[in-house]
ZADOSE-609036 format. One record per residue (C-alpha): residue number from 0; residue in three letters; x, y, z. Coordinates in nm, 2 decimals. Each point is the difference from the previous one (the first is absolute). Example, Ala and Ser with C-alpha at 12.3 -4.5 7.8 and 13.67 -1.06 7.14 Angstrom:
+-----+------+--------+--------+--------+
|  nr | rest |      x |      y |      z |
+-----+------+--------+--------+--------+
|   0 |  ALA |   1.23 |  -0.45 |   0.78 |
|   1 |  SER |   0.14 |   0.34 |  -0.07 |
+-----+------+--------+--------+--------+
REM end
This chain:
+-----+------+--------+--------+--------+
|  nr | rest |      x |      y |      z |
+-----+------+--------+--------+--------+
|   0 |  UNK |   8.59 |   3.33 |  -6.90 |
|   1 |  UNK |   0.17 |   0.04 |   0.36 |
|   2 |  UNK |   0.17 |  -0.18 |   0.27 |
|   3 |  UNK |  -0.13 |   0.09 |   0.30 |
|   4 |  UNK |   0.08 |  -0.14 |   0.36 |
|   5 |  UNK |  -0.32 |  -0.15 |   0.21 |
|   6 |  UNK |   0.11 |   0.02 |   0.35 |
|   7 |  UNK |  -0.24 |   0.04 |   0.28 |
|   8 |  UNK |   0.23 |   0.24 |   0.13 |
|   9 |  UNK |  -0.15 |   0.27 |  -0.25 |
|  10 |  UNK |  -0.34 |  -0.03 |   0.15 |
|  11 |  UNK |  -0.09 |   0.27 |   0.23 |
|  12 |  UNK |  -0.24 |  -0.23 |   0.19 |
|  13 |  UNK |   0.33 |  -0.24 |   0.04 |
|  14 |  UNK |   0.27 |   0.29 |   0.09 |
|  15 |  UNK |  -0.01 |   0.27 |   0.29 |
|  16 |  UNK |   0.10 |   0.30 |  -0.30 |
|  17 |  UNK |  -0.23 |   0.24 |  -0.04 |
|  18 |  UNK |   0.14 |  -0.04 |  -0.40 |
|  19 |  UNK |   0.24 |  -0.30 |   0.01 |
|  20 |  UNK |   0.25 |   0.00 |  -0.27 |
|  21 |  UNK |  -0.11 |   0.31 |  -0.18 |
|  22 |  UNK |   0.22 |  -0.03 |  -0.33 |
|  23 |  UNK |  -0.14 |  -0.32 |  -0.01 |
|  24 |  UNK |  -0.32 |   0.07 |   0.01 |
|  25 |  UNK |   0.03 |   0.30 |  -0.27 |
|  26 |  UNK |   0.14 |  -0.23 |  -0.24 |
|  27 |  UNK |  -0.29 |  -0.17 |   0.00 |
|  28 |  UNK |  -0.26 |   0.28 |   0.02 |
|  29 |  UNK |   0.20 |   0.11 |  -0.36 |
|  30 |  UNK |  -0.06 |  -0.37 |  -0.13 |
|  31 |  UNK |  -0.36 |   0.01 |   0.08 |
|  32 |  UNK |  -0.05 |   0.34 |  -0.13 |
|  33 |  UNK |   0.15 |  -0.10 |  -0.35 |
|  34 |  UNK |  -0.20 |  -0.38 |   0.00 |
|  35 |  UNK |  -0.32 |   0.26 |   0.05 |
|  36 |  UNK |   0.14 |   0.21 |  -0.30 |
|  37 |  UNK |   0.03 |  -0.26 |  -0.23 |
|  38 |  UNK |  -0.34 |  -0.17 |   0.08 |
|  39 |  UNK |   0.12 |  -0.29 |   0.14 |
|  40 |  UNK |  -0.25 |  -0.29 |   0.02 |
|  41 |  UNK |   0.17 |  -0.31 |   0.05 |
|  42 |  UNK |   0.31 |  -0.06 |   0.19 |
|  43 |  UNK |   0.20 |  -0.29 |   0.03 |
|  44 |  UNK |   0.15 |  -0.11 |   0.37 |
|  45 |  UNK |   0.32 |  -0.22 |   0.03 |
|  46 |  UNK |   0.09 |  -0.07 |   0.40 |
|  47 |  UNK |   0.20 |  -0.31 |   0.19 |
|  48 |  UNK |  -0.27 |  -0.02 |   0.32 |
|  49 |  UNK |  -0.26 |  -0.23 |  -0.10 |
|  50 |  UNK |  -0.08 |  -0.31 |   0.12 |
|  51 |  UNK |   0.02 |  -0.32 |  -0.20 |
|  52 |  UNK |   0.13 |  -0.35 |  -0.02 |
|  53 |  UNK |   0.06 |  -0.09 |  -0.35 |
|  54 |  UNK |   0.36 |   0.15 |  -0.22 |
|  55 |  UNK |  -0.01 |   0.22 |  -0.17 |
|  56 |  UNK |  -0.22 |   0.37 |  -0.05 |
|  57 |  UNK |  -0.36 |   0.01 |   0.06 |
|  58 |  UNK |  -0.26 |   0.26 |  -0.08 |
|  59 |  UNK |  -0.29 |   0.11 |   0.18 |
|  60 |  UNK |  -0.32 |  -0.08 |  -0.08 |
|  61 |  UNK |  -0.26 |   0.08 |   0.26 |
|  62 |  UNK |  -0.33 |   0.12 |  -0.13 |
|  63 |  UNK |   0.09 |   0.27 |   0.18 |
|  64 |  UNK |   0.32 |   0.13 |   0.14 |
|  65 |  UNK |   0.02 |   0.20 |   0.36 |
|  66 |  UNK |   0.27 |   0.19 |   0.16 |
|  67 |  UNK |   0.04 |   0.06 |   0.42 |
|  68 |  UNK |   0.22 |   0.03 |   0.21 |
|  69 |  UNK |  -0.13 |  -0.20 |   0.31 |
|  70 |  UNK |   0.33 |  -0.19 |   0.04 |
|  71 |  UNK |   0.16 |   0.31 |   0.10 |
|  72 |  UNK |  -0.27 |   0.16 |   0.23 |
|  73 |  UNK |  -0.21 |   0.19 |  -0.26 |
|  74 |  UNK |  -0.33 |  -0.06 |  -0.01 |
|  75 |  UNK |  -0.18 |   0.26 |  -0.16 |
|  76 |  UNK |   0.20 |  -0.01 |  -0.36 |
|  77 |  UNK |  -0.10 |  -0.19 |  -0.25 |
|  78 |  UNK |  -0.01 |  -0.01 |  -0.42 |
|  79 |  UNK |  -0.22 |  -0.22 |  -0.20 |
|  80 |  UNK |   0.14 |  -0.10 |  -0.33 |
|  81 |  UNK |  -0.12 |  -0.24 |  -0.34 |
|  82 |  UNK |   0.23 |  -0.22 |  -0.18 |
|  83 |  UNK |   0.08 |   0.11 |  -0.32 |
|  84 |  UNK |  -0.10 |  -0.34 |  -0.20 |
|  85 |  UNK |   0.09 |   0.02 |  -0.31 |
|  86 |  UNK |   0.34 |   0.08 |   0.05 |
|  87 |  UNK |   0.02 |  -0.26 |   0.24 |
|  88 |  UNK |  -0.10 |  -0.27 |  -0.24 |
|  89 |  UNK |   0.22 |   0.13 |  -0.25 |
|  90 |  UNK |   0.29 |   0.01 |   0.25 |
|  91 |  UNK |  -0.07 |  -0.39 |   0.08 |
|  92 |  UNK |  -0.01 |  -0.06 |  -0.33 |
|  93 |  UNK |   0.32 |   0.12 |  -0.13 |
|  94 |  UNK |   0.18 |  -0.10 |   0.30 |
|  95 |  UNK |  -0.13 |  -0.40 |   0.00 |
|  96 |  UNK |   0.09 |  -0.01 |  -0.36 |
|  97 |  UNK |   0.35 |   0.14 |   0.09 |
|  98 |  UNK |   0.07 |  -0.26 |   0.22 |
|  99 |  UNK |  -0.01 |   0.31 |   0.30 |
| 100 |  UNK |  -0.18 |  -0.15 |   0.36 |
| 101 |  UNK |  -0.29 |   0.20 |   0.04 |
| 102 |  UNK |  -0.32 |  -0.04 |   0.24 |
| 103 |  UNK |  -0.32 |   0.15 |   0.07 |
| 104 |  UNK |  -0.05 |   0.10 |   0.41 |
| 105 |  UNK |  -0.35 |   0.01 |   0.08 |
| 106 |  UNK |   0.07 |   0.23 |   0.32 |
| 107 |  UNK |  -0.16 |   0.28 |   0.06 |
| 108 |  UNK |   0.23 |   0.21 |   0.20 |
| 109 |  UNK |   0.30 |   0.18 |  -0.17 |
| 110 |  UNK |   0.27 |  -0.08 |   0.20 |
| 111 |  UNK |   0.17 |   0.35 |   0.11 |
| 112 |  UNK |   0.25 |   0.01 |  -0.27 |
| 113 |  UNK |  -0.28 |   0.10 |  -0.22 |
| 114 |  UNK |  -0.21 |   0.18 |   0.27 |
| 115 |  UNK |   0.25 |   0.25 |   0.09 |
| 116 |  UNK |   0.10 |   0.14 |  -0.31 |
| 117 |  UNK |  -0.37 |  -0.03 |  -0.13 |
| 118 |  UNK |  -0.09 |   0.16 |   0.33 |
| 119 |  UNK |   0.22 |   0.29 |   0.02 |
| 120 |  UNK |  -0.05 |   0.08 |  -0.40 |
| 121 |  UNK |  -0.35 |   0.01 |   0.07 |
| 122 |  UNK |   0.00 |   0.26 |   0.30 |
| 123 |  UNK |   0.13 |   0.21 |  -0.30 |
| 124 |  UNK |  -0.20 |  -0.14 |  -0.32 |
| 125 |  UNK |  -0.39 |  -0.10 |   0.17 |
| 126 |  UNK |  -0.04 |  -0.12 |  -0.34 |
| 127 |  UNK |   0.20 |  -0.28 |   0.06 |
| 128 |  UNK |  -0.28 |  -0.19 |   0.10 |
| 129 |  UNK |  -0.17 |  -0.01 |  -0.30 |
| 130 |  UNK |   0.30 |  -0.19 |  -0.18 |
| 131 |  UNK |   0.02 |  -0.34 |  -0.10 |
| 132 |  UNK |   0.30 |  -0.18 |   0.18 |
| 133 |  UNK |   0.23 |  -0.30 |  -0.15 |
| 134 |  UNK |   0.20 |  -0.09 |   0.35 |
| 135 |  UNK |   0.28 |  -0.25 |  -0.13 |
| 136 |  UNK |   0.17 |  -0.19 |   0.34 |
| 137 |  UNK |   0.39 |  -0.08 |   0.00 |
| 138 |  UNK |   0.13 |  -0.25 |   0.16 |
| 139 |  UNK |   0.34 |  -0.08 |   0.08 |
| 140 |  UNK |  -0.01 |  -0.32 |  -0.16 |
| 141 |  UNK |  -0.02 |   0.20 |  -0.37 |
| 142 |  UNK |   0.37 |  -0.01 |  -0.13 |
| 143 |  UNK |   0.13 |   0.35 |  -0.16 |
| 144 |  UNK |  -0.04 |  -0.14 |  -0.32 |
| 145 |  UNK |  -0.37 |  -0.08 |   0.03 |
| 146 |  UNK |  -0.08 |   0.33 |   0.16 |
| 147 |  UNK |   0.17 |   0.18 |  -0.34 |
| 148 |  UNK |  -0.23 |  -0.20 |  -0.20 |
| 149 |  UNK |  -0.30 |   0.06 |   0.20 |
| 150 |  UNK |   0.07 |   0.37 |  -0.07 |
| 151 |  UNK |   0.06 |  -0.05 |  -0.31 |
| 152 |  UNK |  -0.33 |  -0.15 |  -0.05 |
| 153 |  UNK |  -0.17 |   0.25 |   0.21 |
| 154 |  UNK |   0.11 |   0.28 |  -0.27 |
| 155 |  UNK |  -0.14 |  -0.20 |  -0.26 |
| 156 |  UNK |  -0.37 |  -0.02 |   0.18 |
| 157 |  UNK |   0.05 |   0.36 |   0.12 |
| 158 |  UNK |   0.06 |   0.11 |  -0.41 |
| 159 |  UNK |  -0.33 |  -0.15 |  -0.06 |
| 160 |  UNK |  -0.19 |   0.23 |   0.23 |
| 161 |  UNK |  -0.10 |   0.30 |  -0.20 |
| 162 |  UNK |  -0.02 |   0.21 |   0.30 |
| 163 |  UNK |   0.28 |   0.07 |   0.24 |
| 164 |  UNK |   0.11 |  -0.18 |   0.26 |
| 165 |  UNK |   0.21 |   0.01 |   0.36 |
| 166 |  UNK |   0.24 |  -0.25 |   0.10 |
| 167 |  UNK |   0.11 |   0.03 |   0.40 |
| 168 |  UNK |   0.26 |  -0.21 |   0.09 |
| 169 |  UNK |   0.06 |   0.03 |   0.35 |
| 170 |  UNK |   0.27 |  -0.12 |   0.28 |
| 171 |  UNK |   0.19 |   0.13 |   0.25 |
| 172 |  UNK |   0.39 |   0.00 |   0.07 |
| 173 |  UNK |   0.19 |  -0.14 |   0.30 |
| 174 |  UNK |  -0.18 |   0.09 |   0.31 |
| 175 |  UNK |   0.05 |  -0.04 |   0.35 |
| 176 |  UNK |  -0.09 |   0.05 |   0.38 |
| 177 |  UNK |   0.20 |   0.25 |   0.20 |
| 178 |  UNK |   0.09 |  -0.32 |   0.27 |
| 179 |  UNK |   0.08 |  -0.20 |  -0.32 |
| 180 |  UNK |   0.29 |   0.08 |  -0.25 |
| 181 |  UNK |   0.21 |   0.29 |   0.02 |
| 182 |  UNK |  -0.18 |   0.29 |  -0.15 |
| 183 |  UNK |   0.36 |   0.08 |  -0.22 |
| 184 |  UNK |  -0.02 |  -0.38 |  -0.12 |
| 185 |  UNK |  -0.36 |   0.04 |  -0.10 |
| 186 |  UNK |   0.06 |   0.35 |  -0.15 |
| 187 |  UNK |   0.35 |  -0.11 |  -0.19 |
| 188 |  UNK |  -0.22 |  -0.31 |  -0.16 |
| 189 |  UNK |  -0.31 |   0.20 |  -0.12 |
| 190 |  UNK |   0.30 |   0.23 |  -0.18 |
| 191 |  UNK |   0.13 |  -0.27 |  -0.20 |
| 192 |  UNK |  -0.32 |  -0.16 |  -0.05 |
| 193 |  UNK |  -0.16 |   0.32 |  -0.14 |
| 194 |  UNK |   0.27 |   0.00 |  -0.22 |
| 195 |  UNK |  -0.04 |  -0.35 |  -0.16 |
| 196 |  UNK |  -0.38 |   0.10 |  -0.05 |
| 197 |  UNK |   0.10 |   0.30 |  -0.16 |
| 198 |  UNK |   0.22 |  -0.18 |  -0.19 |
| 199 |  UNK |  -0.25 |  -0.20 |  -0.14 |
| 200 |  UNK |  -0.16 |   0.29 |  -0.15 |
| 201 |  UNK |   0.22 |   0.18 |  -0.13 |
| 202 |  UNK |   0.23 |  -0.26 |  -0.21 |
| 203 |  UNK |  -0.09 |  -0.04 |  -0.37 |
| 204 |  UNK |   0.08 |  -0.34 |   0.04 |
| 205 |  UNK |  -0.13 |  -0.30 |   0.19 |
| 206 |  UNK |   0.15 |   0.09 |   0.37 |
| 207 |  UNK |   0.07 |  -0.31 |   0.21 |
| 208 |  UNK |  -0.24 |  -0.13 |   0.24 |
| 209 |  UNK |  -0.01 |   0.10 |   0.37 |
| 210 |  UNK |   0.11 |  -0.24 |   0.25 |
| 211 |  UNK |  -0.08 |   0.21 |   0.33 |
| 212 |  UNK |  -0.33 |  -0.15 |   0.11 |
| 213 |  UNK |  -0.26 |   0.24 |   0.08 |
| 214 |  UNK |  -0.39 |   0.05 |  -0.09 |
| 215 |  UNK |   0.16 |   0.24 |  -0.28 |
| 216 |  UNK |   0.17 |  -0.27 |  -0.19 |
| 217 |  UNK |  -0.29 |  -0.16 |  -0.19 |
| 218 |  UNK |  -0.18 |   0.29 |  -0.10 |
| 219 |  UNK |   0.28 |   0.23 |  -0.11 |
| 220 |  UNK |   0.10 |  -0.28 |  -0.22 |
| 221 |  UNK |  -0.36 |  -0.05 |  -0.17 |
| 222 |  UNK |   0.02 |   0.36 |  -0.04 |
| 223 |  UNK |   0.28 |   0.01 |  -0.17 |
| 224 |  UNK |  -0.08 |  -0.32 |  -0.21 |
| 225 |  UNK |  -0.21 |   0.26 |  -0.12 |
| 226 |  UNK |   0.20 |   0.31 |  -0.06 |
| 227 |  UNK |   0.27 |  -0.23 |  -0.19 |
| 228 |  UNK |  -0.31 |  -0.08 |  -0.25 |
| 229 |  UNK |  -0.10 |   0.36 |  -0.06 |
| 230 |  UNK |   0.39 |   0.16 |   0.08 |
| 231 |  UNK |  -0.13 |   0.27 |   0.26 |
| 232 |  UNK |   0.16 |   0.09 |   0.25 |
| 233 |  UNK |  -0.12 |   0.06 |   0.42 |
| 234 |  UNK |   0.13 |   0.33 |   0.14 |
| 235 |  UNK |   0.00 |   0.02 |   0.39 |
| 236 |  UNK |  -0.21 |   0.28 |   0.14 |
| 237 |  UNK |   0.08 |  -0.03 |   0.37 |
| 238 |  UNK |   0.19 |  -0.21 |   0.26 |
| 239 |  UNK |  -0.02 |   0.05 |   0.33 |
| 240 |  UNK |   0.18 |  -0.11 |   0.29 |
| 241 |  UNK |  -0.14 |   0.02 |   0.37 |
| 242 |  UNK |   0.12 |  -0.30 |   0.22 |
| 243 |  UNK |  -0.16 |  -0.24 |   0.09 |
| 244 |  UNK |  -0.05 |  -0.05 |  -0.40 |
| 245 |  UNK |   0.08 |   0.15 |  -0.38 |
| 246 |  UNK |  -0.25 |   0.03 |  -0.26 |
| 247 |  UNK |   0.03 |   0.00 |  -0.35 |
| 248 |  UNK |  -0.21 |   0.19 |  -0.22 |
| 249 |  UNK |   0.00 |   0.03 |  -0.35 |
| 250 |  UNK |  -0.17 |   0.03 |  -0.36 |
| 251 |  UNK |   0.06 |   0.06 |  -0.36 |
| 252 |  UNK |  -0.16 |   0.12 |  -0.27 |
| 253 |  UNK |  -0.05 |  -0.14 |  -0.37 |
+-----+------+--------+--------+--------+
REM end
């Protein structure tokens, strides 16, 4: 499992640099590398971006699943995914009869809190596009304690799977524009945020939820709904700072 961040920043087609944000981009090339090596074949997706009207988290459902990046000028790249259905009914399932708020999305396009870190893992691992995707949506309206559970349930599905399987929880810290905040505002929040996320992590107990509001919030809680139900821990592998934004980018290892 990771935490990776899904800003358009870190696509070359969206940034002038020749190799924008290089320890970054390593990090990922590392996680790709070891998803190839374990024979990864399914891999779950949990971002805060997409679309929909009703509370609570939704999961999408589309016959089939595409990836691009038109929104931000690209219009050559583009993924095509499947659903992974089974463990999307078995999701629904366990979550309706926990009393979580869960709802199918029958839109096609990922939203790019999926599509980036999908994107980039895949410039790494081709194979990516042969796997079977289960792209769970947060939404702000989920309260901490839900998202916990819906993790928690998540580990259960995942422990039926006899095969392994990648959870990408993505987000990015504060962020700004240079004619915005104060670049030593921005920089001094992304430090104390990172450590509250770390924090999560790396406390054998339950940590206390995360007030700061940012795209990171929901996901990094599901995912560590899930590391409080199989005690493992989330090491960070890189952070890196280069204003106008910070990036955090992480993964553990059972």
């Amino acid at each position: 499992a990771c935490l990776l961040p899904h800003s358009p920043l870190l696509l070359t087609s969206a940034n002038s640099a020749t190799n924008p944000f290089p320890q970054t981009r390593a990090a990922l090339a590392a996680m790709a590398a070891e998803m190839g090596k374990q024979g990864i074949k399914t891999i779950v997706s949990i971002a805060a971006h997409a679309r929909y009207e009703r509370d609570g988290f939704s999961l999408s459902i589309a016959p089939s699943l595409s990836i691009d990046f038109s929104p931000f000028g690209d219009l050559a790249s583009r993924l095509e995914l499947k659903p992974h259905w089974p463990m999307y009914h078995r999701l629904r399932e366990r979550a309706i009869n926990a009393d979580v708020p869960i709802h199918p999305l029958d839109e096609e396009h990922l939203d790019y809190g999926h599509g980036i870190p999908l994107w980039l893992l895949q410039l790494s691992w081709p194979r990516l596009d042969g796997c079977r995707i289960l792209a769970i949506n947060d939404h702000d309206s989920a309260s901490h304690e839900q998202r916990l559970k819906l993790g928690s349930l998540l580990t259960e599905v995942i422990a039926e799977r006899t095969e392994p399987v990648a959870v990408i929880c993505s987000g990015d810290l504060h962020t700004t524009r240079p004619d915005a905040l104060p670049w030593d505002t921005v920089k001094s929040s992304n430090e104390q945020l990172r450590a509250k996320i770390n924090a999560l992590f790396t406390n054998a107990g339950a940590a206390p939820k995360i007030d700061d509001i940012t795209c990171l919030t929901g996901p990094s809680a599901i995912l560590h709904g899930m590391l409080l139900r199989e005690k493992l821990a989330l090491t960070e592998k890189s952070f890196e700072h280069a204003a106008p934004t910070s990036f955090l980018c992480s993964s553990y290892v059972c």
